[in-house]
KEKE-3310 file (N, C-alpha, C; in steps of 0.2 Angstrom, whole numbers, plus 5000, padded with zeros to 4 digits):
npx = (5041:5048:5063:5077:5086:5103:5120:5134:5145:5139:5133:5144:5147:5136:5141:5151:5146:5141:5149:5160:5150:5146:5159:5165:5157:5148:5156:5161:5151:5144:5156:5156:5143:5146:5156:5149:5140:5146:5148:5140:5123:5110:5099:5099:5111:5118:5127:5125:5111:5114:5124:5117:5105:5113:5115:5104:5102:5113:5110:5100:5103:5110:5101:5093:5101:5107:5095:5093:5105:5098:5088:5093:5096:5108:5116:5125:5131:5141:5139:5128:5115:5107:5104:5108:5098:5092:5091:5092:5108:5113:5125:5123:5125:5119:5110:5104:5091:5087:5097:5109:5120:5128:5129:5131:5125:5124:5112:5106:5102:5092:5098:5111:5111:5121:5122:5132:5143:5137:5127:5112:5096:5085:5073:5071:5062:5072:5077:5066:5061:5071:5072:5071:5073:5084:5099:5097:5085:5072:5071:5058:5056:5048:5053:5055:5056:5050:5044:5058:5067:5076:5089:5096:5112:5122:5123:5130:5136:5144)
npy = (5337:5322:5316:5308:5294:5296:5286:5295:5290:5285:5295:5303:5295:5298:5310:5310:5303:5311:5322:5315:5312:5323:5330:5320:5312:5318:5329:5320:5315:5326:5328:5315:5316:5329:5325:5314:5323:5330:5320:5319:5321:5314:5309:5294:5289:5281:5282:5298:5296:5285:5292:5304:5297:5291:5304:5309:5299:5303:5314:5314:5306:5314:5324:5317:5311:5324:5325:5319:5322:5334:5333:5324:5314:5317:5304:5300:5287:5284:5295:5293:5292:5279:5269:5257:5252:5245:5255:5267:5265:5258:5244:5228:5214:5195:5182:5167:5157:5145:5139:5144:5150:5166:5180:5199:5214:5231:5247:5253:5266:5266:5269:5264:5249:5234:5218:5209:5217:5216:5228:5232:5238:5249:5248:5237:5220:5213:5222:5230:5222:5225:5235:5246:5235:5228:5220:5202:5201:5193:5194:5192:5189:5188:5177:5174:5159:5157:5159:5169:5167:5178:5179:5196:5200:5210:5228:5239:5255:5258)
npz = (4798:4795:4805:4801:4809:4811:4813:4818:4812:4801:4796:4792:4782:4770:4769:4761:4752:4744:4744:4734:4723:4718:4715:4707:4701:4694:4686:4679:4671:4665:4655:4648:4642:4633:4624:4619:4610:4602:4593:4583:4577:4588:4590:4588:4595:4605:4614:4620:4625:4637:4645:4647:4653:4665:4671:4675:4687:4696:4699:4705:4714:4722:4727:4735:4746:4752:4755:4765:4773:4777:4782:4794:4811:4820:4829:4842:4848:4860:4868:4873:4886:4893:4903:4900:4893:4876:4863:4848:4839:4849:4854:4854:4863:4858:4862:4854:4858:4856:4849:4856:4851:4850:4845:4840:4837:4829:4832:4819:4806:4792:4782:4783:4786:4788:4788:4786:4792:4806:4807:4811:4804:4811:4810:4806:4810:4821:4828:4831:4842:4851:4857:4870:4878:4892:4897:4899:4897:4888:4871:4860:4844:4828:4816:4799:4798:4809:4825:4835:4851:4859:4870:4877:4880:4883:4884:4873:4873:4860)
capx = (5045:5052:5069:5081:5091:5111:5124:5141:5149:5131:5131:5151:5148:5131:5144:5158:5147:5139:5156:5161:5144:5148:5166:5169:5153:5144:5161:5162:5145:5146:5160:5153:5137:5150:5159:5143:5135:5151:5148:5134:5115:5109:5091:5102:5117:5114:5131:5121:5107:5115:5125:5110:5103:5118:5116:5097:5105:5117:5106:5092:5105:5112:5097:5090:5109:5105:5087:5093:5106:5094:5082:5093:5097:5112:5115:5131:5130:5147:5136:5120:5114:5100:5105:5107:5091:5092:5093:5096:5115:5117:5127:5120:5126:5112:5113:5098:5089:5088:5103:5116:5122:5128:5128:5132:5123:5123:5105:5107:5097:5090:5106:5118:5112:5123:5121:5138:5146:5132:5122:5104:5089:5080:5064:5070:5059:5074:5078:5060:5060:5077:5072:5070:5076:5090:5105:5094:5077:5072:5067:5052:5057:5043:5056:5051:5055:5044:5047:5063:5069:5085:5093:5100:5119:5124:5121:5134:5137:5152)
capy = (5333:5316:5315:5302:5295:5294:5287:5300:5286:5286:5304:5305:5292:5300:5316:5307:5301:5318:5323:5312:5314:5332:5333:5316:5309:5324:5333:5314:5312:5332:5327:5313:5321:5333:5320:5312:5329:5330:5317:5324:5318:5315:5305:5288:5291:5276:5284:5301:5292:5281:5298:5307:5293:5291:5310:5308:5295:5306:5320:5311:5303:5317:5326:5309:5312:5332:5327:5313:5325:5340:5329:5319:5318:5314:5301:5298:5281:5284:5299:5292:5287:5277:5267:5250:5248:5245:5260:5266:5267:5253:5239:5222:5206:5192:5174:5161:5154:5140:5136:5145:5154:5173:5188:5206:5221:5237:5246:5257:5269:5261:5267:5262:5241:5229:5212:5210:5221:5216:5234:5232:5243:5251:5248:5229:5216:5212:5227:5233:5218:5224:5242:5245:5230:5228:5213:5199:5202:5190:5198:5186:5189:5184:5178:5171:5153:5155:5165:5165:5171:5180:5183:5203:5196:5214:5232:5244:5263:5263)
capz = (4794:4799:4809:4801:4813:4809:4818:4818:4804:4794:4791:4789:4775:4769:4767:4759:4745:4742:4740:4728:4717:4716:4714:4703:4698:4691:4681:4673:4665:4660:4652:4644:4640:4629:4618:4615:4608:4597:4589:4579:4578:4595:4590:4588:4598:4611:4622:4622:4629:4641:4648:4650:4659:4670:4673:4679:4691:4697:4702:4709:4721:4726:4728:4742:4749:4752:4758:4772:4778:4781:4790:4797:4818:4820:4837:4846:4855:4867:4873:4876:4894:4892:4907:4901:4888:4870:4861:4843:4840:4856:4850:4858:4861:4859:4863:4853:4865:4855:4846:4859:4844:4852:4838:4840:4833:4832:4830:4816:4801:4787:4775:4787:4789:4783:4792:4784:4797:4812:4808:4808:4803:4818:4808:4807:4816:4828:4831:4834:4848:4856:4861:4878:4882:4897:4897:4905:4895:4882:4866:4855:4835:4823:4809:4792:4799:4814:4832:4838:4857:4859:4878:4880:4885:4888:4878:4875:4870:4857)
cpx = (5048:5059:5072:5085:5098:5115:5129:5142:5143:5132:5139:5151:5143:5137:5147:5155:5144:5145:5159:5154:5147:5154:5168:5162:5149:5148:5160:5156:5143:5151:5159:5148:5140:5152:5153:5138:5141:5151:5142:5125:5115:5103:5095:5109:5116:5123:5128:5116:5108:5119:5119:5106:5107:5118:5109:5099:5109:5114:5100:5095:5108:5106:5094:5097:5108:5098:5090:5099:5103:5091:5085:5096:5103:5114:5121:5130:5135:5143:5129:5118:5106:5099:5105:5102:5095:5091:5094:5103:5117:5121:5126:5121:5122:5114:5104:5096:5088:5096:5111:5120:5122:5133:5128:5131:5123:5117:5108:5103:5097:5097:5112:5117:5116:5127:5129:5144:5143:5130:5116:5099:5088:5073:5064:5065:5065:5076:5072:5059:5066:5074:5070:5070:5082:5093:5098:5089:5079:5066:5064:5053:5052:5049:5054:5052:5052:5047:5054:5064:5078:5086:5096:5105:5122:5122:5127:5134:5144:5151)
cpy = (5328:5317:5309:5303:5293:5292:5291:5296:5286:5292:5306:5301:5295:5308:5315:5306:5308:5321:5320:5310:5321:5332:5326:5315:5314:5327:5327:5315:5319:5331:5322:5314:5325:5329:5317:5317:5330:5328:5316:5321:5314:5309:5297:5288:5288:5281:5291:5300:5289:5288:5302:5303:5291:5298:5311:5305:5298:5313:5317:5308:5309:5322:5322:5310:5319:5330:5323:5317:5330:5337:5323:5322:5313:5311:5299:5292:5282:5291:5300:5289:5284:5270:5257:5248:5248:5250:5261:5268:5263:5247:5233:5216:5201:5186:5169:5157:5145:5135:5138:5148:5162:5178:5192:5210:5225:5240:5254:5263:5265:5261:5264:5254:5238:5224:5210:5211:5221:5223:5231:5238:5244:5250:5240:5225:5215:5219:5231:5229:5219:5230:5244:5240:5230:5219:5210:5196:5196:5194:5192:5191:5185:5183:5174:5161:5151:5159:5161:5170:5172:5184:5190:5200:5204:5221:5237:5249:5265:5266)
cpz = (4798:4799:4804:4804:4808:4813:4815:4811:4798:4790:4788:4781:4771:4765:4763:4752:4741:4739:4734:4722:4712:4713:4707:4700:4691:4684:4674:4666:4664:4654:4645:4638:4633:4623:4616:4611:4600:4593:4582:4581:4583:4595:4589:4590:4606:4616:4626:4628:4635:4648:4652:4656:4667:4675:4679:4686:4696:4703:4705:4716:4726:4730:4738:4747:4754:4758:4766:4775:4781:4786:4794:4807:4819:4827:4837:4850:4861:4869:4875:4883:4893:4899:4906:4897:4882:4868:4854:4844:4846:4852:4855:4857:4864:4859:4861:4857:4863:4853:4852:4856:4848:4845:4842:4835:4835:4829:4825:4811:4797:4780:4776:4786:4785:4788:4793:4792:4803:4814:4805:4811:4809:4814:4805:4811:4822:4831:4836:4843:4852:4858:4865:4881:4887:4897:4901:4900:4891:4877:4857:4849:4832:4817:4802:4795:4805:4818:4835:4846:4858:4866:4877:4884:4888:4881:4880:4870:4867:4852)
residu = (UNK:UNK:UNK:UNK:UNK:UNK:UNK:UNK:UNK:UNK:UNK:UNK:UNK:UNK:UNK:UNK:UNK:UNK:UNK:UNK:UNK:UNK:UNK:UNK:UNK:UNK:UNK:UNK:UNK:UNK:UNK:UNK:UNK:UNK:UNK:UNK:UNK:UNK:UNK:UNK:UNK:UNK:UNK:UNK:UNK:UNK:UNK:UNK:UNK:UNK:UNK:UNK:UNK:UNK:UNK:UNK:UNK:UNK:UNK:UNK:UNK:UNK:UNK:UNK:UNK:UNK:UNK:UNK:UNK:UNK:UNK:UNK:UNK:UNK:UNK:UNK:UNK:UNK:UNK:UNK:UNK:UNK:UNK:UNK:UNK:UNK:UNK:UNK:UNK:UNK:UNK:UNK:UNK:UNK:UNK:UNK:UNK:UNK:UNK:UNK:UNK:UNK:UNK:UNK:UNK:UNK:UNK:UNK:UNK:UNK:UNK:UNK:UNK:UNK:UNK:UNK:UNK:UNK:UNK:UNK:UNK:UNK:UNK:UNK:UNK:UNK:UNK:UNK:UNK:UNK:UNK:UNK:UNK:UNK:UNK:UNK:UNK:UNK:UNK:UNK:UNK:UNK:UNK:UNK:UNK:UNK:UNK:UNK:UNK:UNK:UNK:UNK:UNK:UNK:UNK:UNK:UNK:UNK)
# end
């Protein structure tokens, strides 16, 4: 079976929405489900329908939620020693080798990315080019507007 990785905050939020499936999501559209049953004939009863449909949704996520915590691994970046490489769970600060532009990311799981918040995918193109990288290196990115080169400014474990 395949490993997902997590970071500690991935898998705390992975729990949290599980939690709230279960305990708020689920009660709601039974509930719904109910008043819609209520209301008599079922075959043309578009809130029926629409409940039902919310309910399929509801268990199917929870379901992908349940799967990605069993198989997942869960990764501490404050206690990784990895001695200074890129890593998943590193947080890395990168400087464009063109533009002088410096960004910081941290390398994250696929549920976790959000550019947003400088998390990106470990199954990203830059991230793929950061890994086993050391401050110093330069990491060549194919990106849709052509190859770019980005300096490793320094990597850290928080």
């Amino acid at each position: 079976m395949i490993k997902i990785p997590l970071t500690v905050k991935g898998a705390e939020l992975l729990k949290a929405e599980l939690q709230h499936l279960r305990s708020v999501e689920r009660p709601a559209v039974i509930q719904a489900i109910a008043e819609a049953r209520a209301q008599g004939d079922l075959s043309e009863n578009a809130e029926y329908d629409a409940a039902k449909e919310r309910q399929s949704f509801i268990e199917g996520r929870i379901a992908e939620v349940e799967a990605k915590l069993s198989n997942g691994q869960i990764i501490d970046p404050s206690t990784l020693d990895a001695d200074g490489r890129c890593v998943f769970g590193a947080t890395v600060e990168l400087e464009d080798q063109d533009s002088g532009d410096s960004v910081t990311y941290q390398i994250v799981g696929d549920d976790e990315a959000d550019i947003k918040e400088g998390k990106i995918s470990v199954s990203s193109p830059i991230a793929r080019a950061l890994i086993g990288k050391y401050a110093g290196d330069i990491a060549e990115v194919m990106a849709p507007g052509g190859m770019r080169a980005y300096e490793v400014l320094d990597v850290k474990y928080i």
